[in-house]
C-alpha positions as a printed NumPy array, in Angstrom:
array([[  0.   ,   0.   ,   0.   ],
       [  1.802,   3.452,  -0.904],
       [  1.921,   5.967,   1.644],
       [ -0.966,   7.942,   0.429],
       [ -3.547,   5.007,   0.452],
       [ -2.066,   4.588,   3.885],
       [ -3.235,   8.305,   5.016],
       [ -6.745,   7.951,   3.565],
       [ -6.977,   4.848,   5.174],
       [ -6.131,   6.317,   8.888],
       [ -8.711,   8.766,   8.069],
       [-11.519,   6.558,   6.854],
       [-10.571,   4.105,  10.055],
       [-10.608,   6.749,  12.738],
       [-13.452,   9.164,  11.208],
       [-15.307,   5.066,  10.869],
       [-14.684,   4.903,  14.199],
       [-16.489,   8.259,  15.919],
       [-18.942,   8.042,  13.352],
       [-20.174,   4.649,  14.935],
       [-19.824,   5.686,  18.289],
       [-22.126,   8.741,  17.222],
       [-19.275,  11.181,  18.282],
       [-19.145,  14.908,  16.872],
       [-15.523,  15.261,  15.312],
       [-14.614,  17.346,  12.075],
       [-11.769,  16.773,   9.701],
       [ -9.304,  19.733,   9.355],
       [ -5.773,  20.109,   8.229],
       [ -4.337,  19.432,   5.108],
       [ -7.16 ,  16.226,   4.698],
       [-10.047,  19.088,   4.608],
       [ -8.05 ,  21.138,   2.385],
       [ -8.092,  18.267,   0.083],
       [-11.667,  17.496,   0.509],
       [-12.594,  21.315,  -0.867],
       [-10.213,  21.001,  -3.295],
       [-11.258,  17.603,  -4.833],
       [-14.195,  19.419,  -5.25 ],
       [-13.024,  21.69 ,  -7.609],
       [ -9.996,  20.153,  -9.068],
       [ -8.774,  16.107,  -8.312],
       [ -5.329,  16.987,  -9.978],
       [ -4.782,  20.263,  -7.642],
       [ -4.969,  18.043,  -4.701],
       [ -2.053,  17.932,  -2.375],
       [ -1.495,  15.394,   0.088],
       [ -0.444,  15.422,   3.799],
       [  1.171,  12.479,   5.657],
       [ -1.236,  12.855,   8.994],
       [ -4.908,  13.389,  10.063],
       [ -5.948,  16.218,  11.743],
       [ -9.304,  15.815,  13.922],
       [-11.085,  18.272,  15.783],
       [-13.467,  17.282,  18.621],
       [-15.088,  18.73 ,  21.683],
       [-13.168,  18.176,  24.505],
       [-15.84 ,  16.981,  27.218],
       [-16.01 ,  14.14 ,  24.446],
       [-12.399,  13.302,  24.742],
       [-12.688,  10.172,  26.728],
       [-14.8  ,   9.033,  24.655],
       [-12.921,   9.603,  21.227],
       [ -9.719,   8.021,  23.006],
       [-11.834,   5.158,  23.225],
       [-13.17 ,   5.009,  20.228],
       [ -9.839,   5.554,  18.36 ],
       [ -8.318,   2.81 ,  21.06 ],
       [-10.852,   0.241,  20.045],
       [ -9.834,   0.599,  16.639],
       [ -6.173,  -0.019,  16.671],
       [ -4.977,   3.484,  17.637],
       [ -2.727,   4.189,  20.367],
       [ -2.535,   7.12 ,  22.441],
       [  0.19 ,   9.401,  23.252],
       [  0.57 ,  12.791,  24.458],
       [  4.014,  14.8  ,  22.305],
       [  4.914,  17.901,  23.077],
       [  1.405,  19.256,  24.303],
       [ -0.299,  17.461,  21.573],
       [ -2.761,  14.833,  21.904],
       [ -1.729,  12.107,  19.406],
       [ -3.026,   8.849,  18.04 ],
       [ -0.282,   6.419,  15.993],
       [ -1.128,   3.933,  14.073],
       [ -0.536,   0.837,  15.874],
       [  2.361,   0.182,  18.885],
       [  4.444,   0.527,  15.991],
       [  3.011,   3.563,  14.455],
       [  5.016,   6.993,  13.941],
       [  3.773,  10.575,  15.333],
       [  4.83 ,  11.599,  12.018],
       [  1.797,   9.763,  10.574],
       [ -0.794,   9.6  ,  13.3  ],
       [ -4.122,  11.667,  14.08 ],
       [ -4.015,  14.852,  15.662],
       [ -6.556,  15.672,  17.59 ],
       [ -7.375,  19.491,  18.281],
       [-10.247,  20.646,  20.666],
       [-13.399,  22.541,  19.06 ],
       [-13.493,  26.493,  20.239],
       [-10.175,  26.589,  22.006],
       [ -7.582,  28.305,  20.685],
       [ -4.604,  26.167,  19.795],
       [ -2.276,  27.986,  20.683],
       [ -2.874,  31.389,  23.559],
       [ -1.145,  33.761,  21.321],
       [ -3.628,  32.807,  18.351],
       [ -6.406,  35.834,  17.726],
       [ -8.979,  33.037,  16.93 ],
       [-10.56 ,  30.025,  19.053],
       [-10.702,  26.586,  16.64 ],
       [-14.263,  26.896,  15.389],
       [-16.952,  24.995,  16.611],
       [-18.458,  21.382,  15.176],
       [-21.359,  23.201,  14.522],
       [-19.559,  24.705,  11.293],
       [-19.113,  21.159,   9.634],
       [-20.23 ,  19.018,   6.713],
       [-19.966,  15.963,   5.099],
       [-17.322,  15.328,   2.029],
       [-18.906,  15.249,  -1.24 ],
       [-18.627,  11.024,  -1.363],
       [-20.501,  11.211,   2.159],
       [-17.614,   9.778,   3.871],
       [-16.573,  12.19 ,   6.934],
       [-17.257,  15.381,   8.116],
       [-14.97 ,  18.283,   6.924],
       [-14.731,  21.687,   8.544],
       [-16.972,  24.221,   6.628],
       [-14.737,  25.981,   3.972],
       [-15.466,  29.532,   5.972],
       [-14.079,  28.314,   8.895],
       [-11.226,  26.229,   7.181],
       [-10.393,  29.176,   6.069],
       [-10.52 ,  31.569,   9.516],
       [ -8.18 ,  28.532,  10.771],
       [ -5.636,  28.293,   8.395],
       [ -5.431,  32.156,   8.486],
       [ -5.064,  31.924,  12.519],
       [ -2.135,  29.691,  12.448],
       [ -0.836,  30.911,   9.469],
       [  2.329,  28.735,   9.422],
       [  4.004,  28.293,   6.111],
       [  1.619,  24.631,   5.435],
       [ -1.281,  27.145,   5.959],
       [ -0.469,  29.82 ,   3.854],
       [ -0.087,  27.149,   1.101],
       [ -3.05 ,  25.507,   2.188],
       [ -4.84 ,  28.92 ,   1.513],
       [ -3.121,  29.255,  -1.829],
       [ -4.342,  26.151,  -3.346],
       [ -7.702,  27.333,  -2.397],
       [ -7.331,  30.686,  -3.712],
       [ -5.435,  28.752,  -7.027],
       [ -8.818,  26.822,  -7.672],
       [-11.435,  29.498,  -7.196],
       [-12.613,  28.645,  -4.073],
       [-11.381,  31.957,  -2.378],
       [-10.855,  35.473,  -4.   ],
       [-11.203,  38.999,  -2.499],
       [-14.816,  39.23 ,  -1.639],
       [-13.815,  36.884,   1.486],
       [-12.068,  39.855,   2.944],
       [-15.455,  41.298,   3.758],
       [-16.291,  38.24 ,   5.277],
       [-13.532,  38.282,   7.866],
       [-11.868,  39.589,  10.855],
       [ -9.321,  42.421,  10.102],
       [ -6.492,  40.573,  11.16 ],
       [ -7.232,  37.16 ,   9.336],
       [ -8.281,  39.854,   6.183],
       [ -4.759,  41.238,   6.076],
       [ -3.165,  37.628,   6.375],
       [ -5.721,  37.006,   3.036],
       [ -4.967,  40.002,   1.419],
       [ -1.596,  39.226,   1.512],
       [ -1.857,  35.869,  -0.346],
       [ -4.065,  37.067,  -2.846],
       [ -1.021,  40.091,  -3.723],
       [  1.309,  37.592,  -3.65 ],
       [ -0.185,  33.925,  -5.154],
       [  3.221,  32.435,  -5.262],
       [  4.403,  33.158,  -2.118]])
């Protein structure tokens, strides 16, 4: 199995795996990126070696065990609640797990958004963060992965300047400064 069968796999298994336990989670990260972009353009997609998950954190127990049940094991790195693949998985490659309307880091502007603002992929497969508040995410971490994240959505049409309305001023200025500069 190449490696990115392997991701897609981790993310059917584990998003399989709260979906059955009836647990709200959203997809986010470079895997909901994709999932917008697909939408638009298959061959613009660009693949990421981990899943990113974002769930509630009063539900937390219950995702670990979820995730658990299905082969995932837990691990706490560096602040960051982790799931690898297996007792012979690789942080590199395992699911991330974020908390809904915290912020993920304290010196971000922006809380994560809530699991309210999700919906499912167009094959009906998992839930993916709302593009809007993909977008206010990427903006708010705005690490170099985000900024291209942003830029393959802005490359395929499905962000241009009328989103600047639609923001806060500081994520606007972040956007405006992507769409003066496409290439980076």
């Amino acid at each position: 199995m190449d490696s990115v069968q392997k991701v897609v796999e981790r993310l059917l298994r584990s998003t399989s795996a709260l979906e059955t336990s009836n647990l709200p989670y959203s997809v986010i990260g470079g895997n909901a990126v994709a999932a917008w972009v697909r939408r638009v353009d298959p061959a613009a997609v660009r693949f990421t070696k981990d899943v990113d998950l974002m769930v509630r954190r009063e539900d937390f127990p219950a995702v670990t065990a979820a995730l658990t049940a299905s082969g995932f094991v837990y691990a706490e790195v560096v602040g960051v609640h982790v799931f690898v693949d297996g007792p012979e998985g690789s942080v590199r490659d395992a699911v991330h797990v974020l908390f809904s309307d915290e912020k993920v880091r304290p010196d971000y502007t922006q809380s994560a958004p809530s699991l309210a603002e999700v919906e499912y992929d167009p094959e009906g497969r998992y839930r993916v963060l709302s593009l809007e508040a993909l977008v206010r995410m990427k903006l708010t971490s705005f690490r170099r992965k985000d900024q291209v994240h942003v830029q393959d959505m802005i490359g395929v049409g499905l962000i241009d300047r009328t989103w600047l309305t639609r923001l806060p001023v500081d994520l606007a200025s972040r956007l405006q400064e992507l769409l003066d500069d496409p290439e980076g």
